[in-house]
C-alpha positions as CSV (number, residue, x, y, z in Angstrom):
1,X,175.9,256.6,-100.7
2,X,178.4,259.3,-99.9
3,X,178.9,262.3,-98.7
4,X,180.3,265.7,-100.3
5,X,179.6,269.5,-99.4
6,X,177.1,271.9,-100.1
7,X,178.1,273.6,-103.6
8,X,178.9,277.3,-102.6
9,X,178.2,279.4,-106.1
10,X,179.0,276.3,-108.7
11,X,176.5,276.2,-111.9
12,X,174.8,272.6,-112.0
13,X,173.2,271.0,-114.8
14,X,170.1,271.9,-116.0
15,X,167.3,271.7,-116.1
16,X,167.3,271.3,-111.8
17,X,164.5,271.3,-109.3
18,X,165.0,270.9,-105.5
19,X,162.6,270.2,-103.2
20,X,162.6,270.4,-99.1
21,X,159.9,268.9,-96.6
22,X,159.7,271.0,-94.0
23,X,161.9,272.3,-90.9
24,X,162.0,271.8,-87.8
25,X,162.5,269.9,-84.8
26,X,162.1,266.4,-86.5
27,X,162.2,263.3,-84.3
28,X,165.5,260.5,-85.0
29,X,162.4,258.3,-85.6
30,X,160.7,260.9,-88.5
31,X,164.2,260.7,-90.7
32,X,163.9,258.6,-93.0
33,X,160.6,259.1,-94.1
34,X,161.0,262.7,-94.4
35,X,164.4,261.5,-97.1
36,X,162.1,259.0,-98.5
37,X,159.5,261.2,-99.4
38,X,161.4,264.5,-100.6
39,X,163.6,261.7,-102.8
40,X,160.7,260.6,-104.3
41,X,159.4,264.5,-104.9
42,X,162.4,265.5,-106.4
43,X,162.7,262.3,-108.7
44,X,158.8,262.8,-109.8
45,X,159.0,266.8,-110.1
46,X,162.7,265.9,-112.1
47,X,161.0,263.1,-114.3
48,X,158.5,265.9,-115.3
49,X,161.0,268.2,-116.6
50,X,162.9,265.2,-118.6
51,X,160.1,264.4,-120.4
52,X,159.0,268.1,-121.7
53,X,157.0,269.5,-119.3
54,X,156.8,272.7,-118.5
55,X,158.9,274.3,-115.2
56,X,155.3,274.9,-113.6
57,X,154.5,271.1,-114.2
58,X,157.9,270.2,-112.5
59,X,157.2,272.0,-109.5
60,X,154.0,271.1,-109.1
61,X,154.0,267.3,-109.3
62,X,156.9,267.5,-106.8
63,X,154.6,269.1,-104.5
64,X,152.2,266.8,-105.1
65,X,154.2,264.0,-104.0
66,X,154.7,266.0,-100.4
67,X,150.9,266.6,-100.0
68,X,149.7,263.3,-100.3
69,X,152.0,261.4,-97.6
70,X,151.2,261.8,-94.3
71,X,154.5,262.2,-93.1
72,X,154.9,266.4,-94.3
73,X,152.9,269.2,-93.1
74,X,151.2,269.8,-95.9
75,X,147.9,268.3,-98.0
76,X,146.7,264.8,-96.2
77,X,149.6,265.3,-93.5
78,X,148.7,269.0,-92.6
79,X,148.3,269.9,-89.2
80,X,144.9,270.9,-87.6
81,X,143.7,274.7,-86.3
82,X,142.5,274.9,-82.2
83,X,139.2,273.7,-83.2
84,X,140.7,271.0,-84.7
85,X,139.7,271.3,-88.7
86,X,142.3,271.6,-91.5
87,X,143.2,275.1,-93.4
88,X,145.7,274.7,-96.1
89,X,147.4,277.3,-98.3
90,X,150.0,276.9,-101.3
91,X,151.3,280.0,-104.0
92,X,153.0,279.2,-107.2
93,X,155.2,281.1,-109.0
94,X,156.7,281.7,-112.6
95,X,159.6,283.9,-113.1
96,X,159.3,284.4,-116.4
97,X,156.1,286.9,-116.3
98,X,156.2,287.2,-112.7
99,X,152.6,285.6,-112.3
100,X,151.6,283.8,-109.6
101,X,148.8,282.1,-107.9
102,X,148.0,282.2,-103.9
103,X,145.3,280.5,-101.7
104,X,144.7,280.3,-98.4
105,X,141.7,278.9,-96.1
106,X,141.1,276.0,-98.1
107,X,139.5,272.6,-96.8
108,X,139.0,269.1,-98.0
109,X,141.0,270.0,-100.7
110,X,143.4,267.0,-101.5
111,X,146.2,269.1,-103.4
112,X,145.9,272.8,-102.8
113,X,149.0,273.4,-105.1
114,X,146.8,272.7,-108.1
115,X,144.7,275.0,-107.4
116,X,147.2,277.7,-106.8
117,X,147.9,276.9,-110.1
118,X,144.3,277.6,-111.4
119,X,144.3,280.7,-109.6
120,X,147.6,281.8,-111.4
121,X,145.7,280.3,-114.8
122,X,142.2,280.7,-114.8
123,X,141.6,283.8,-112.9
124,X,142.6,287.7,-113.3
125,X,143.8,287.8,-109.7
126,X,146.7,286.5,-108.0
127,X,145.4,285.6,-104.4
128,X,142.0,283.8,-103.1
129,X,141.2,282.7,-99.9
130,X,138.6,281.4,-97.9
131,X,135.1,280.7,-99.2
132,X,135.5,282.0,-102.6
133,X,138.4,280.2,-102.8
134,X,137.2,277.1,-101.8
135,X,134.1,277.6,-104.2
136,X,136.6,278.2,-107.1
137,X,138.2,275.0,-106.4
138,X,135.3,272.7,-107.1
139,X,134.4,275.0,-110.1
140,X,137.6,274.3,-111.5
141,X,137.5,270.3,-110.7
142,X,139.8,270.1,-107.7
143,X,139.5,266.5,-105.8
144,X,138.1,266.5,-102.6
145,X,138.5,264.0,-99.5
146,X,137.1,263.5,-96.5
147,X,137.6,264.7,-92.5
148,X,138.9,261.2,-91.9
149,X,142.0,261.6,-94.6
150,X,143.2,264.4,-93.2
151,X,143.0,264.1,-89.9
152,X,145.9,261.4,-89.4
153,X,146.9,260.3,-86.1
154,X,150.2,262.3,-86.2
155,X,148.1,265.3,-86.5
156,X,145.6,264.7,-84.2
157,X,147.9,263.7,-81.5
158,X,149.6,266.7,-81.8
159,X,146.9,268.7,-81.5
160,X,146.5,266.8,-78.2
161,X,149.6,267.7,-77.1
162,X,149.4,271.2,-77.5
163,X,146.0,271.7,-75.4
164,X,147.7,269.9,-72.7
165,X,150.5,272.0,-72.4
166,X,148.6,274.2,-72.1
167,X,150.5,276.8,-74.5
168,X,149.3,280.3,-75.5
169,X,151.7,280.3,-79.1
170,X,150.8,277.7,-81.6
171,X,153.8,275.7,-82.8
172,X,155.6,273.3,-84.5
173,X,155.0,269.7,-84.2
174,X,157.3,266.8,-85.1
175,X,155.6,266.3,-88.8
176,X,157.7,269.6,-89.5
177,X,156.5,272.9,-91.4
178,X,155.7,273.7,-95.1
179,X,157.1,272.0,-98.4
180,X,158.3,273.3,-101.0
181,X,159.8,273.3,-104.4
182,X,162.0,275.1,-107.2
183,X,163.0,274.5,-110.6
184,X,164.6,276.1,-113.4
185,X,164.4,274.3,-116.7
186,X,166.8,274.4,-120.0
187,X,166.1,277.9,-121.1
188,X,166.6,279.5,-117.5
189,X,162.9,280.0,-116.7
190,X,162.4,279.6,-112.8
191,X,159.2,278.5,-110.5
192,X,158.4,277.9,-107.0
193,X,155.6,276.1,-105.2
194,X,155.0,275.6,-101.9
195,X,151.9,274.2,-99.6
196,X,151.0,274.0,-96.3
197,X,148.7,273.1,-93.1
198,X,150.0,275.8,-91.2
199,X,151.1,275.9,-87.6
200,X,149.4,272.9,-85.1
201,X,147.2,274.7,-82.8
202,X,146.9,278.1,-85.1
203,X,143.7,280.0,-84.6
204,X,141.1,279.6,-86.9
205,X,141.3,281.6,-90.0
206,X,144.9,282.2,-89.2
207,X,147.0,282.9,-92.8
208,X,150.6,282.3,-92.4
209,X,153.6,283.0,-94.6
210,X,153.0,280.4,-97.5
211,X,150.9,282.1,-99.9
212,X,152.2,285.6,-99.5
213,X,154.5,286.9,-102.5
214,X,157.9,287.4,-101.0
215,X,157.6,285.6,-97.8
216,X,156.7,281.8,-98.6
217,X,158.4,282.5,-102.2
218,X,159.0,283.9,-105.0
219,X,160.4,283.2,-108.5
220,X,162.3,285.8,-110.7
221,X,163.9,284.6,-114.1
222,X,166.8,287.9,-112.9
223,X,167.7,286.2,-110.1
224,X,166.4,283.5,-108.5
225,X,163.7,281.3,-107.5
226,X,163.1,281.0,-103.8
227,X,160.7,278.4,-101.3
228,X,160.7,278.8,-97.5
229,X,159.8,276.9,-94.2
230,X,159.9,277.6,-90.8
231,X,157.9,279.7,-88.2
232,X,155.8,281.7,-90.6
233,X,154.9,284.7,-88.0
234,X,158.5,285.5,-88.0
235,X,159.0,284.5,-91.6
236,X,156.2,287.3,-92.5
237,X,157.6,290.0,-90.3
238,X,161.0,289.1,-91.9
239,X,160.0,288.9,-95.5
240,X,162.3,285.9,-96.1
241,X,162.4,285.0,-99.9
242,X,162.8,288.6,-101.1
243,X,166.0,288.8,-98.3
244,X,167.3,286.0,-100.2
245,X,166.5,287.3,-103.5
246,X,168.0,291.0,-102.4
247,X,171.3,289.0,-101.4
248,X,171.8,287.5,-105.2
249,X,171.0,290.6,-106.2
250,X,173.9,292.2,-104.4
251,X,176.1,289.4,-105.7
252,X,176.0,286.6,-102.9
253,X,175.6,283.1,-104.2
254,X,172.6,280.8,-103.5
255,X,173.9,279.0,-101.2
256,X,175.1,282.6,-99.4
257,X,172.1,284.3,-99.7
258,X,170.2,281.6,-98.3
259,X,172.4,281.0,-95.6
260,X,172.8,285.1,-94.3
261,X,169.2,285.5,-94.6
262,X,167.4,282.8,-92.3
263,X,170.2,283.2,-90.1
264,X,169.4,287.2,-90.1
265,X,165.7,286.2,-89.2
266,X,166.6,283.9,-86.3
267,X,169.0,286.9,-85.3
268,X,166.3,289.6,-85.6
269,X,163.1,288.7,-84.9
270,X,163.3,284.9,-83.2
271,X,162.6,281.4,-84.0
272,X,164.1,279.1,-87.1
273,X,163.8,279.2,-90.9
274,X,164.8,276.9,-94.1
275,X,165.0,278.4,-97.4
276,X,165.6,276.6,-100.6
277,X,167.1,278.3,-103.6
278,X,168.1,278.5,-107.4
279,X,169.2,280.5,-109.8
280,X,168.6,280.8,-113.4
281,X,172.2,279.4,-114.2
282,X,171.9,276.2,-111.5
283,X,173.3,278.1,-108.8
284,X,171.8,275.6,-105.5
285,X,171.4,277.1,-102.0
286,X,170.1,275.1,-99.1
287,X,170.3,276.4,-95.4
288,X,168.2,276.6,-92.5
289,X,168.4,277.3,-88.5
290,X,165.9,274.8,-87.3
291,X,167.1,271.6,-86.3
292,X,166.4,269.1,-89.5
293,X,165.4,270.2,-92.8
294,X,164.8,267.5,-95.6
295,X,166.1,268.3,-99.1
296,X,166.8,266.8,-102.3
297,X,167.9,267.5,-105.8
298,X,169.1,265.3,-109.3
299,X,171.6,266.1,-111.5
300,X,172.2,263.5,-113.9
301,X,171.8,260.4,-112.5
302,X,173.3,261.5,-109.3
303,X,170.2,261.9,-106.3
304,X,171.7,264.7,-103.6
305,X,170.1,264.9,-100.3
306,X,170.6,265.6,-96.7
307,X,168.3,267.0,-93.4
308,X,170.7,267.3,-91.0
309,X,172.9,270.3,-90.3
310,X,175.5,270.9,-92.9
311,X,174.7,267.5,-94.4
312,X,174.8,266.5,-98.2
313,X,174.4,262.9,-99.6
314,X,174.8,261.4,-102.9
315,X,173.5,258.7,-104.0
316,X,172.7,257.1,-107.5
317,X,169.0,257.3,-109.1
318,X,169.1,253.8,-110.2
319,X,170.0,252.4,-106.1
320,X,166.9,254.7,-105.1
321,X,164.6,252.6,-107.4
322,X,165.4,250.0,-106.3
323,X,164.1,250.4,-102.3
């Protein structure tokens, strides 16, 4: 393992897909499962890609990865609403077409990415939420699971915590905030995907930043494809993704834009951010204001990851498959 810096505007190696697991104020004990897991999302989602699949596959089976440990907000590890129940959203993104697929209120539903997906595929809209949404998931053949696998330990003591202190804001918890992913594949096509439980002690019926176009992500074969986490009331009112996006646009690099534009949330309208980003051409961009952020990336046989400030690992793929 060794260290190196965050590339500032250098093309990588296509194809590329990065994934991050959620910022926030994650725990010395939380570290290296959060680096564990997003490893193993990036490798999967990367894997993918080798093989021939499609940039929308990549994305998704990272994702994937995320939602079924219990260790990420998101999927069996999301946190739980004031009344103590589950409601997960995901969007996914091609930046090809510019289509997209967004849910939102959904329960039981063991990888809410997929059916994003459907949405995007299956459907003429873009966004479904709610009960229709959750009806269109077990017409389409979504798994299902229980109370009991969602509502860990982790999440439930959180929830705990949060109605003894009493609080009037829901917040983060140590398990961390959305996941995420983007890719870009050999021709230059771009994708996002990104999933989450929300915020632990939200109201229910709350719908935070995640599914909405320009705020949880977005994906634009002209300029970049863009996944955010953080504090998704100010992530909303700050309309994250497309400030990154603007920022290539004007010229800034990924790791730039990214970097000027969850600072300029924090700045403007209060509490911390992550954004991943790529461009078309491999440009990679990973910042955020929160404390920790997980993150991780191949190129070659080269696994890059980090989570703490200003941090960036290397390590080969063959010593990870090996833990």
């Amino acid at each position: 393992m060794m260290a190196a810096n965050i590339s500032y505007g250098a093309d990588s190696k296509l194809p590329l897909l990065l994934v991050h697991g959620g910022a926030g104020d994650i725990p010395d004990s939380g570290v290296q499962k959060k680096l564990d897991g997003v490893r193993r999302a990036a490798l999967e989602g990367h894997r993918v890609l080798e093989q021939g699949g499609c940039v929308l596959e990549g994305v998704v089976a990272a994702v994937k990865v995320m939602e079924d440990l219990e260790g990420f907000n998101a999927g069996r590890g999301s946190v739980l609403t004031l009344d103590g129940n589950v409601e997960m959203e995901a969007q996914i993104m091609e930046g090809a077409n510019l289509d997209a697929g967004c849910v939102t209120l959904l329960t039981n539903v063991k990888n809410p990415i997929v059916v994003a997906r459907s949405v995007m595929e299956k459907t003429p809209h873009t966004f479904l939420g709610g009960e229709g949404a959750q009806k269109f998931a077990k017409q389409t053949g979504a798994e299902f699971e229980g109370d009991d696998y969602f509502k860990t330990p982790a999440a439930v003591s959180a929830l705990e915590k949060f109605k003894l202190a009493k609080s009037a804001t829901p917040g983060r918890t140590e398990i961390g905030d959305t996941v995420g992913c983007v890719a870009v594949d050999c021709r230059g096509h771009t994708a996002t995907a990104t999933s989450t439980g929300g915020i632990n002690g939200k109201y229910p019926g709350r719908i935070g930043d995640t599914p909405i176009l320009g705020s949880g992500g977005y994906a634009d074969d002209t300029l970049a494809t863009v996944s955010t986490t953080g504090y998704g009331e100010s992530i909303m009112r700050y309309n994250l993704a497309q400030r990154v996006l603007t920022a290539v646009a004007c010229g800034k690099s990924a790791q730039q834009a990214s970097e000027e534009s969850v600072r300029g949330m924090t700045e403007r309208v209060g509490n911390t951010a992550g954004v991943i980003t790529l461009t078309p051409k491999g440009q990679v961009g990973v910042a955020f204001t929160s404390k920790r952020m997980a993150w991780a990336y191949l190129e070659g046989d080269k696994l890059h990851y980090g989570i703490e400030q200003g941090q960036h690992l290397v390590m080969d793929r063959a010593d990870f498959n090996k833990v």
